[in-house]
DOSETI-208847 format. One record per residue (C-alpha): residue number from 1; y, z, x; residue in one letter. Coordinates in Angstrom, 1 decimal. Last residue first. Example, Ala and Ser with C-alpha at 12.3 -4.5 7.8 and 13.67 -1.06 7.14 Angstrom:
! residues 2
[site 2; [-1.1; 7.1; 13.7]; S]
[site 1; [-4.5; 7.8; 12.3]; A]
! end
This chain:
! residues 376
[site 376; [70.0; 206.5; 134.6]; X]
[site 375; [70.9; 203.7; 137.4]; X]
[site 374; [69.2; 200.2; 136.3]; X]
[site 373; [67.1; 197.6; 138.7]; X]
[site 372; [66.2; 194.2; 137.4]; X]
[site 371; [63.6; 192.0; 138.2]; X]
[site 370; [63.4; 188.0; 138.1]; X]
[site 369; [61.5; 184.9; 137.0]; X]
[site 368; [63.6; 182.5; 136.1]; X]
[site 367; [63.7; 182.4; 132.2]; X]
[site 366; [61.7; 181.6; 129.1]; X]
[site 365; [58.7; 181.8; 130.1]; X]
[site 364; [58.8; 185.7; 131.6]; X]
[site 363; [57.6; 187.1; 134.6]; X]
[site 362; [60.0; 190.1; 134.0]; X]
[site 361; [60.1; 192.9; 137.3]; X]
[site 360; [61.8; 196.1; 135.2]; X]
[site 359; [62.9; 198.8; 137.5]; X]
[site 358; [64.2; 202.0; 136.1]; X]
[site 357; [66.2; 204.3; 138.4]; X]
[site 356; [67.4; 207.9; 139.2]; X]
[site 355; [69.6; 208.1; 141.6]; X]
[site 354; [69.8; 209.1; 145.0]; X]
[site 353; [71.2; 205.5; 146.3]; X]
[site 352; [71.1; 203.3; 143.3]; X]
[site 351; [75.0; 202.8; 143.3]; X]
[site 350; [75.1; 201.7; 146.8]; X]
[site 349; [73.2; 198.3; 145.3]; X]
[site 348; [69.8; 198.2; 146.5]; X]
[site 347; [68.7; 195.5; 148.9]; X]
[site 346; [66.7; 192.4; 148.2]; X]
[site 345; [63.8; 191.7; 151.2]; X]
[site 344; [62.9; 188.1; 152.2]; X]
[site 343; [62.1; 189.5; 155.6]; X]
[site 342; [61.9; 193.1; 156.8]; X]
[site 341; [58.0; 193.9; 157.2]; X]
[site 340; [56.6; 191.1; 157.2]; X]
[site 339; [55.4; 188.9; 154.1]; X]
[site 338; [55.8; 185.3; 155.3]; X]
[site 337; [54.1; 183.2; 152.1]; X]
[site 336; [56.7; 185.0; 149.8]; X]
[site 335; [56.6; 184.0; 145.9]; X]
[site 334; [60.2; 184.0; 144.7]; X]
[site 333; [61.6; 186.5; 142.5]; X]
[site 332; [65.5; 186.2; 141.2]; X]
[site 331; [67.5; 189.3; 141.5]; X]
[site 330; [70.2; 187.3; 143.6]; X]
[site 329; [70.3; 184.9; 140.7]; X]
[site 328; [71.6; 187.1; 138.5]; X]
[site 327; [75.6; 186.2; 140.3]; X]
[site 326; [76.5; 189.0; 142.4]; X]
[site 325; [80.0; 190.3; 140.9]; X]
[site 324; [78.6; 193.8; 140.2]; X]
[site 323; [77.7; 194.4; 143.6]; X]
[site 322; [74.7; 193.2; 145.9]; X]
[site 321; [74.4; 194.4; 149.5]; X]
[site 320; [73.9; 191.7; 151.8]; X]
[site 319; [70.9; 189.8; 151.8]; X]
[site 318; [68.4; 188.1; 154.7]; X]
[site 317; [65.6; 186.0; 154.5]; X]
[site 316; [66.7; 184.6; 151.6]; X]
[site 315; [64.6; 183.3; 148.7]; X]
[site 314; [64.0; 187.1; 147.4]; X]
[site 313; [60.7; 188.8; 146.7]; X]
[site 312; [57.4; 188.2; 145.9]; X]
[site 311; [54.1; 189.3; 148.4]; X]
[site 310; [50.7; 188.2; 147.3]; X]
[site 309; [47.8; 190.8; 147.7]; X]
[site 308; [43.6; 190.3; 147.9]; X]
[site 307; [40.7; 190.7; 146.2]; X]
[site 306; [37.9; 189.4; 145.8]; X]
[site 305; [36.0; 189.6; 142.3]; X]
[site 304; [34.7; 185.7; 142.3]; X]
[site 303; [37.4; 184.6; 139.8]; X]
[site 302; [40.0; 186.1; 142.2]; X]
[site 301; [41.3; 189.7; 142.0]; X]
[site 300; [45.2; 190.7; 143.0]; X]
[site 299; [47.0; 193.1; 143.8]; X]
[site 298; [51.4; 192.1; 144.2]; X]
[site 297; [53.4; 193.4; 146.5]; X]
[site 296; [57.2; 194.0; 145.5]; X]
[site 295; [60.4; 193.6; 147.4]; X]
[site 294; [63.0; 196.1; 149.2]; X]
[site 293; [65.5; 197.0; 151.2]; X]
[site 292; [67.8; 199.9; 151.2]; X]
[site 291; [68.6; 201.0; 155.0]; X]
[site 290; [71.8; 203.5; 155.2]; X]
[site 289; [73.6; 203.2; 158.4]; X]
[site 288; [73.4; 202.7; 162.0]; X]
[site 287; [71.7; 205.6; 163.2]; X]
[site 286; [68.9; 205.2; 160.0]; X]
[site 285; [69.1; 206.9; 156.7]; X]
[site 284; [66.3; 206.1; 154.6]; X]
[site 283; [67.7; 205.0; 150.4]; X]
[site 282; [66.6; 207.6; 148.0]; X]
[site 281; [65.5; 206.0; 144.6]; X]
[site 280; [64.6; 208.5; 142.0]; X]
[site 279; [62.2; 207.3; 139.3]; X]
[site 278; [63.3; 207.0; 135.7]; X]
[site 277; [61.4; 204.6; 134.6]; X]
[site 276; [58.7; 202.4; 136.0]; X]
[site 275; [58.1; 198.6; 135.1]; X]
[site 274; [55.9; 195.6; 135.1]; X]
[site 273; [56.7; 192.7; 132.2]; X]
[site 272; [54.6; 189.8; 130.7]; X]
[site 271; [55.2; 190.7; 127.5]; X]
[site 270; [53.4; 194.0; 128.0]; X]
[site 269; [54.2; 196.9; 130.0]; X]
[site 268; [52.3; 196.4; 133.1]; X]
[site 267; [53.0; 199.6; 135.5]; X]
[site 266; [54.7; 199.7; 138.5]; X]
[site 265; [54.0; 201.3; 141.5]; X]
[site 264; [56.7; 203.1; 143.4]; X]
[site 263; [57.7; 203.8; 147.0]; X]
[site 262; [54.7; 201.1; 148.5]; X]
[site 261; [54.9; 201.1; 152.4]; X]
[site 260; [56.8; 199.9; 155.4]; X]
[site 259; [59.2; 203.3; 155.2]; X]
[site 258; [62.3; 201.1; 155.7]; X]
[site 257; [60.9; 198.0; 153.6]; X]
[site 256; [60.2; 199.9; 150.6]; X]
[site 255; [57.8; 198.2; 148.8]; X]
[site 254; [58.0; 198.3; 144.7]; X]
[site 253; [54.6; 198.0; 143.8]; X]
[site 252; [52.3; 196.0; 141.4]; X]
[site 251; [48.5; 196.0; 140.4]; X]
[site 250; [45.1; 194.7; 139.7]; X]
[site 249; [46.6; 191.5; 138.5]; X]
[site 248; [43.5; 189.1; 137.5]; X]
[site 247; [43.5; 185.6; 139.1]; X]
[site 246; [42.3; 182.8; 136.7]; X]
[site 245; [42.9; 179.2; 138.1]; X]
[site 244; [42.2; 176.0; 135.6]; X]
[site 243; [41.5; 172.6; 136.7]; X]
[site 242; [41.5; 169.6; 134.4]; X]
[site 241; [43.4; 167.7; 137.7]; X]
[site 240; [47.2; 167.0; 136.0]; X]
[site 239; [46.4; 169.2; 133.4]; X]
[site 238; [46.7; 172.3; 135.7]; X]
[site 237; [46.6; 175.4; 133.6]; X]
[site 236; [47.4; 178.7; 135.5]; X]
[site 235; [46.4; 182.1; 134.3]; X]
[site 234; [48.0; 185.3; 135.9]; X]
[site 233; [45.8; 187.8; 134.6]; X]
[site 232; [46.1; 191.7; 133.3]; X]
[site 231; [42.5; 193.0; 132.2]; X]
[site 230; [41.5; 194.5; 128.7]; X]
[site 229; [37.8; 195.1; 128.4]; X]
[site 228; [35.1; 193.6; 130.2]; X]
[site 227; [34.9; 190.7; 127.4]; X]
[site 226; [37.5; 187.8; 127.1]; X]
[site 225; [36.0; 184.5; 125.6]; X]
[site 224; [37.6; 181.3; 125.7]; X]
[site 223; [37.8; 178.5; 122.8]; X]
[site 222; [37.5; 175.0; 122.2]; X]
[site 221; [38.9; 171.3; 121.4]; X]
[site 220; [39.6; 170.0; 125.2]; X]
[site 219; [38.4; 171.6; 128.8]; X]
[site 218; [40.1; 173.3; 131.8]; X]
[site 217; [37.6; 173.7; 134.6]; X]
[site 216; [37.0; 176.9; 136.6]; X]
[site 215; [34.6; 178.3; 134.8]; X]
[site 214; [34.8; 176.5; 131.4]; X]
[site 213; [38.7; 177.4; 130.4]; X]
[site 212; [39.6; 176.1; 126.6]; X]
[site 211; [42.4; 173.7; 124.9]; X]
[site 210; [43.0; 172.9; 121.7]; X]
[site 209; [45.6; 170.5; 120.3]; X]
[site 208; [47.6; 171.4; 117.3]; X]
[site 207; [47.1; 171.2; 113.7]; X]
[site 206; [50.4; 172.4; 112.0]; X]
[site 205; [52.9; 174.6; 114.1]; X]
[site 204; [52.8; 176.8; 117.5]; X]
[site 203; [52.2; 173.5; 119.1]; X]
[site 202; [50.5; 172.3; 122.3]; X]
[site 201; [47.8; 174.9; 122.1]; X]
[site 200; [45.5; 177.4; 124.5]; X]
[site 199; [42.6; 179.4; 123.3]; X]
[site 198; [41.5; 182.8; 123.0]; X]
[site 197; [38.4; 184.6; 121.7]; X]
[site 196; [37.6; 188.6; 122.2]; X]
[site 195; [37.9; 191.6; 124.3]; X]
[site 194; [41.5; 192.1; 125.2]; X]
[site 193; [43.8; 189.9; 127.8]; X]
[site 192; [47.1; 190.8; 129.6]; X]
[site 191; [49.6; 188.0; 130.4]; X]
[site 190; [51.3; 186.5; 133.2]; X]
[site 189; [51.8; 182.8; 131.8]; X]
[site 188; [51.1; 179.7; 133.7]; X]
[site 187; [51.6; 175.6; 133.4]; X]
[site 186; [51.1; 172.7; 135.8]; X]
[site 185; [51.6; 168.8; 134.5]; X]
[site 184; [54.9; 168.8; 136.1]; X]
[site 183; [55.5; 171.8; 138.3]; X]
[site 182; [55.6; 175.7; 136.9]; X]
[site 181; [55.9; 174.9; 133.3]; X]
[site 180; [55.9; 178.8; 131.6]; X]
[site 179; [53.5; 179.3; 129.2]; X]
[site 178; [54.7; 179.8; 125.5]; X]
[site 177; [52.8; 182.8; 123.8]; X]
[site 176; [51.5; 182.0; 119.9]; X]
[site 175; [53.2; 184.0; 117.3]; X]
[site 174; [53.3; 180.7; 115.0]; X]
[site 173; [49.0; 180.8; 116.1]; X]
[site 172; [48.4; 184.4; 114.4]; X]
[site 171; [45.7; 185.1; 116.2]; X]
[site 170; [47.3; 187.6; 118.1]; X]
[site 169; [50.1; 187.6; 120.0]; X]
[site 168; [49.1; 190.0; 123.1]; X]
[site 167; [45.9; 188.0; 123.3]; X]
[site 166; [42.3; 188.6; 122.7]; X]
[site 165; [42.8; 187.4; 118.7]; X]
[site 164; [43.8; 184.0; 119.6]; X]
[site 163; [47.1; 181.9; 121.0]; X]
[site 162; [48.4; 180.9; 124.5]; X]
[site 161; [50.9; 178.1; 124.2]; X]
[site 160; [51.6; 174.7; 126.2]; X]
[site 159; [54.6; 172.7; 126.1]; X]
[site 158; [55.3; 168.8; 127.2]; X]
[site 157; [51.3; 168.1; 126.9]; X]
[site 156; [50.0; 165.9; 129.4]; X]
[site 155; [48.3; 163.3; 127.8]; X]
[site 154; [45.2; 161.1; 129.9]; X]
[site 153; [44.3; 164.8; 130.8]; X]
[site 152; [42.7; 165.3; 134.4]; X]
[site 151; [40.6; 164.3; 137.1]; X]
[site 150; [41.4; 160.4; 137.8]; X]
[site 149; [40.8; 157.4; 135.5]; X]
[site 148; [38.9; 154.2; 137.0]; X]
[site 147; [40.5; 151.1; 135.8]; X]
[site 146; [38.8; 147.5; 135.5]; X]
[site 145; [41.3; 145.0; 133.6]; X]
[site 144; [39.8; 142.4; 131.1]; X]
[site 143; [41.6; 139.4; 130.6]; X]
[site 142; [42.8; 136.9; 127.3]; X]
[site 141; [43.2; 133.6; 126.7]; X]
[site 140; [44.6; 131.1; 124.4]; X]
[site 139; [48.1; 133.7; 123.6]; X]
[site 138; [48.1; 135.0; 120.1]; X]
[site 137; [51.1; 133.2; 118.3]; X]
[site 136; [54.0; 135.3; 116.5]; X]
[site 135; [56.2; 133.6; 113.4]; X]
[site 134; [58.2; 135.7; 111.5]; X]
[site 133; [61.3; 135.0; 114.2]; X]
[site 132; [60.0; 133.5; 117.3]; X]
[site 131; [57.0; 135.3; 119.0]; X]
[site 130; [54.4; 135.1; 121.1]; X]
[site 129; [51.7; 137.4; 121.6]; X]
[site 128; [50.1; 138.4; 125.3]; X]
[site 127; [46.9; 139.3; 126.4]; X]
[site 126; [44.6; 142.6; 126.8]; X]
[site 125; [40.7; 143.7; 127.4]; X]
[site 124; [40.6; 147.1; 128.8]; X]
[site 123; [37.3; 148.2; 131.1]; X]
[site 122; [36.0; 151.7; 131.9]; X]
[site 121; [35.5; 154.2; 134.7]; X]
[site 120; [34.9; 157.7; 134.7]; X]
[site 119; [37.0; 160.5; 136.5]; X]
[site 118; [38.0; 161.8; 133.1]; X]
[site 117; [36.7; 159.7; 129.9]; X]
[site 116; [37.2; 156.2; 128.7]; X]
[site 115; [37.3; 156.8; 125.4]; X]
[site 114; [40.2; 154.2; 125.0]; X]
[site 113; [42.9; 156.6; 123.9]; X]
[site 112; [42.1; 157.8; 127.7]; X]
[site 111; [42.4; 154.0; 128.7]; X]
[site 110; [45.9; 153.9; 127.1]; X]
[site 109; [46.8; 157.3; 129.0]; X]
[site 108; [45.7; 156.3; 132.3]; X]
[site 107; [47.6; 152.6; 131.5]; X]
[site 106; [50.9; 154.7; 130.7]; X]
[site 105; [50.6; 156.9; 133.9]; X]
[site 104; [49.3; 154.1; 136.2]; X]
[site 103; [53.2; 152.6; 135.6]; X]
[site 102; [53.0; 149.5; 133.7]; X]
[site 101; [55.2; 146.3; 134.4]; X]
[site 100; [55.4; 143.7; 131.7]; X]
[site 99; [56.1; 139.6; 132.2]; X]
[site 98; [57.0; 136.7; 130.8]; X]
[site 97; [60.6; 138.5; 130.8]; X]
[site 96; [62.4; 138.6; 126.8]; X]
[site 95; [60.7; 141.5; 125.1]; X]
[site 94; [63.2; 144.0; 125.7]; X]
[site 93; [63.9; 143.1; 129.5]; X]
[site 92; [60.0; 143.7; 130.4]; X]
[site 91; [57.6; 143.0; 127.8]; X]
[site 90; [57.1; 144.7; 124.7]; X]
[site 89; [54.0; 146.8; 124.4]; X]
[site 88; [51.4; 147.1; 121.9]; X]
[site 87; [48.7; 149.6; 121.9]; X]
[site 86; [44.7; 150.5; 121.5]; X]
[site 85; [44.4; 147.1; 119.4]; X]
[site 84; [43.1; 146.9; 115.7]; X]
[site 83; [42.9; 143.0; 115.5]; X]
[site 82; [42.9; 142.6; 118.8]; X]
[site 81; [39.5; 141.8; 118.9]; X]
[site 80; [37.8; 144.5; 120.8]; X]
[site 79; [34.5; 144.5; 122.9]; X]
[site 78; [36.4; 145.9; 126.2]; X]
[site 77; [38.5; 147.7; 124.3]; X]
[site 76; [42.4; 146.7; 123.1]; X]
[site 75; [45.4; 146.4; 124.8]; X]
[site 74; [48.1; 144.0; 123.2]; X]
[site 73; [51.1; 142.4; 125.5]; X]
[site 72; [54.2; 141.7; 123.7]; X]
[site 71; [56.3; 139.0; 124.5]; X]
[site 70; [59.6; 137.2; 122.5]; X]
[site 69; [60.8; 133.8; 122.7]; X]
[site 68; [64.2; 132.4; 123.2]; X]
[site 67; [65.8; 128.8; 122.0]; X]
[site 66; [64.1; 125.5; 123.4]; X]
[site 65; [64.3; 124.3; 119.6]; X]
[site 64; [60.1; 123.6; 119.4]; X]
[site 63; [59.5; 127.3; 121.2]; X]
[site 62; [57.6; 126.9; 124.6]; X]
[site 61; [55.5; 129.9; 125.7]; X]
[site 60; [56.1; 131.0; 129.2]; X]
[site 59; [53.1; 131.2; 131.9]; X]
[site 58; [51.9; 135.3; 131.6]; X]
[site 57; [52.3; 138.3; 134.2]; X]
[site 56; [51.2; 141.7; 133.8]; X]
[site 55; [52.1; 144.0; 136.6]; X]
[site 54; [50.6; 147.4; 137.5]; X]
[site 53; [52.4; 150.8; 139.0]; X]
[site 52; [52.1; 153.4; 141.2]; X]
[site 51; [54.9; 155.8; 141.1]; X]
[site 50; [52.5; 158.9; 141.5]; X]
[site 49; [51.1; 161.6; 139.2]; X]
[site 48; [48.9; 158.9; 137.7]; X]
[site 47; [46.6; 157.5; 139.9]; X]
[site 46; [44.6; 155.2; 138.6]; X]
[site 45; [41.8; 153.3; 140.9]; X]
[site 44; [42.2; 149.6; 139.7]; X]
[site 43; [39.6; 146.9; 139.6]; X]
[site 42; [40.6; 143.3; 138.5]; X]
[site 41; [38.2; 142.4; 136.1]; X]
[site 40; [40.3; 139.2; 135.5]; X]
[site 39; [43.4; 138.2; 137.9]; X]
[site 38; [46.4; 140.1; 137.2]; X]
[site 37; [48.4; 138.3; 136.7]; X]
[site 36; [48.5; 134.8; 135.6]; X]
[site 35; [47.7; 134.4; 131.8]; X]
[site 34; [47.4; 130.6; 130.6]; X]
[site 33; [48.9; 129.0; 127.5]; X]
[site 32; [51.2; 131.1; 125.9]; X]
[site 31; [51.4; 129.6; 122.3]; X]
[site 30; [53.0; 127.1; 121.3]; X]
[site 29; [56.5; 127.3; 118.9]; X]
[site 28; [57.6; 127.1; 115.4]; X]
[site 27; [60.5; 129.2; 113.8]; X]
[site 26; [62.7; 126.9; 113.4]; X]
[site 25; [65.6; 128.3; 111.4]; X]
[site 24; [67.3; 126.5; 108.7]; X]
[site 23; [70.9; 126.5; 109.4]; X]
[site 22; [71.0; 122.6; 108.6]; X]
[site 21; [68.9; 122.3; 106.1]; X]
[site 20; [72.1; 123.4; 104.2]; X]
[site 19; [73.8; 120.4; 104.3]; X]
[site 18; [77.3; 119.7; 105.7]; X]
[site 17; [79.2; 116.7; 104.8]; X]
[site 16; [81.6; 118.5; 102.8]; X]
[site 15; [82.7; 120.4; 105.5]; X]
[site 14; [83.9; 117.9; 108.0]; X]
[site 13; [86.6; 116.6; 106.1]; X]
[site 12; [88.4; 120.0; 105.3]; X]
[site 11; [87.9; 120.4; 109.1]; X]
[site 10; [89.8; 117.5; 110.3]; X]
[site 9; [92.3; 118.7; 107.6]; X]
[site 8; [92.6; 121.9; 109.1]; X]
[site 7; [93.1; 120.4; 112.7]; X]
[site 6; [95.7; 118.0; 111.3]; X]
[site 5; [97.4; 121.0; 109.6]; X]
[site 4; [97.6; 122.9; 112.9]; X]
[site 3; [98.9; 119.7; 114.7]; X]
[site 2; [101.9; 119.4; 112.6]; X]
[site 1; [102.7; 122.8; 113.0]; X]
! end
């Protein structure tokens, strides 16, 4: 007890002599003298969908009360003076590391806001800016970076919609048709097309970004043209290269693996869905059993009028019979590269057998692609 009110009156003492100057804070600090990495013009060939990555590195500014600084490095153009810079990023650890690391994505992007165009090349001037508290110094030098930008979009957008009067959803851009995202940077939608103008958007809201095919090219702020009438397509948008890949849809079948042909076509139905109705479904007896297997083949037209077939189907090689337990994903469609007679087949459920059946196949943005197969 005795030592407790020593300590307070130690502390009774103390505080009276205290100022308030002292808990002013000292802001001031030099600069960053010298930039180290990387060295000037250094020439860099972008590329974007990969890891890749670039390092900025910078000699420590010195604050007058040895206490912690803050970095951000500042891009601008070539002929810029910072004073209205392309971007400002904090360096690595929050702002605390003398240096920033910057994936070939980012720097594609930054040298796209730039105007540095697709598969050009172009140089960014940056350096660094201190900081401690209010106060921030520009660094005493600054370096230009060389970058040559890849085939493609600088922005990738994260969803991309089919809009404009030769589409199923009009013109009317909040009925605009999501696309489905096939890989990163890659989106497609099965659709069917009409005589007239159409365009592709990153928003079904406000002003959104445009998008147009040239050919074989996918191109910014414009519009397509249908004419030849109304056509079914697969359209494929691949940001990641500017590159756009058109295949009209000629036609769809339901194969029937024990008769090695086509039992039923299907017809497109809009909303990017084939069907037929009410079409009876006899499986083939064979001396071991009853054989029900199936997928679907798949007409198709290229840009240059040849045509061709795809197979879809199941990812198995083999199936068992489905039931009412089998989880949806058996009836899930996966594009087939070996397309022989008996492999990657789905079978009927015994239900189906001399029935009549509608089949709905559904290449739909919003889910797996799949089919279904209901007993009238």
């Amino acid at each position: 007890m005795k030592r407790y009110i020593i300590a307070l009156l130690t502390l009774a003492a103390f505080l009276p002599g205290c100022k308030k100057d002292d808990y002013k804070l000292n802001t001031n600090l030099k600069p960053v003298e010298k930039l180290s990495a990387p060295v000037n013009n250094k020439f860099t060939k972008l590329q974007p969908a990969t890891s890749a990555a670039l390092s900025f590195e910078w000699e420590q500014a010195r604050a007058e009360d040895g206490s912690l600084v803050l970095y951000e490095v500042v891009f601008d153009k070539e002929n810029g003076d910072f004073s209205n810079p392309i971007a400002k990023i904090a360096s690595d650890g929050g702002g605390i590391q003398n240096k920033l690391t910057l994936s070939h994505k980012d720097l594609n992007s930054m040298a796209g806001k730039a105007g540095i165009a697709a598969l050009a090349t172009g140089k960014l001037k940056w350096s660094v800016n201190a900081s401690k508290g209010y106060n921030i110094q520009p660094a005493k030098e600054s370096r230009i970076i060389e970058l040559e930008r890849p085939n493609g979009f600088a922005e990738i957008p994260v969803d991309v919609f089919l809009t404009g009067a030769a589409t199923e959803g009009g013109a009317t851009l909040a009925n605009a048709m999501k696309m489905k995202a096939v890989t990163a940077g890659v989106f497609e939608i099965y659709t069917s097309l009409k005589d007239g103008k159409y365009q592709f958007v990153d928003r079904k809201t406000g002003t959104p970004n445009t998008f147009y095919l040239q050919g074989e090219l996918l191109k910014e702020n414009g519009e397509s043209t249908q004419a030849g009438g109304t056509k079914v397509y697969r359209i494929r948008l691949d940001f990641n290269n500017a590159a756009a890949t058109v295949t009209e849809i000629t036609g769809m079948g339901l194969w029937f693996a024990p008769d090695n042909k086509i039992m039923y076509d299907l017809t497109y139905a809009g909303n990017s869905t084939w069907s037929f109705q009410n079409k009876l479904i006899t499986f083939k007896q064979e001396s071991w059993g009853r054989d029900e297997r199936y997928k679907f083949r798949i007409n198709v037209k290229n840009a240059a009028g040849v045509a061709g077939e795809e197979w879809v189907g199941s990812s198995n090689a083999d199936n068992n019979r489905p039931t009412d337990a089998t989880p949806a994903a058996f009836w899930e469609i996966r594009t087939i590269t070996n397309n022989d007679q008996w492999n990657y087949c789905y079978k009927f459920k015994a239900a189906v057998d001399t029935k009549n059946c509608d089949v709905n196949v559904y290449f739909q943005a919003d889910k797996n692609y799949t089919h279904e197969v209901i007993v009238k």
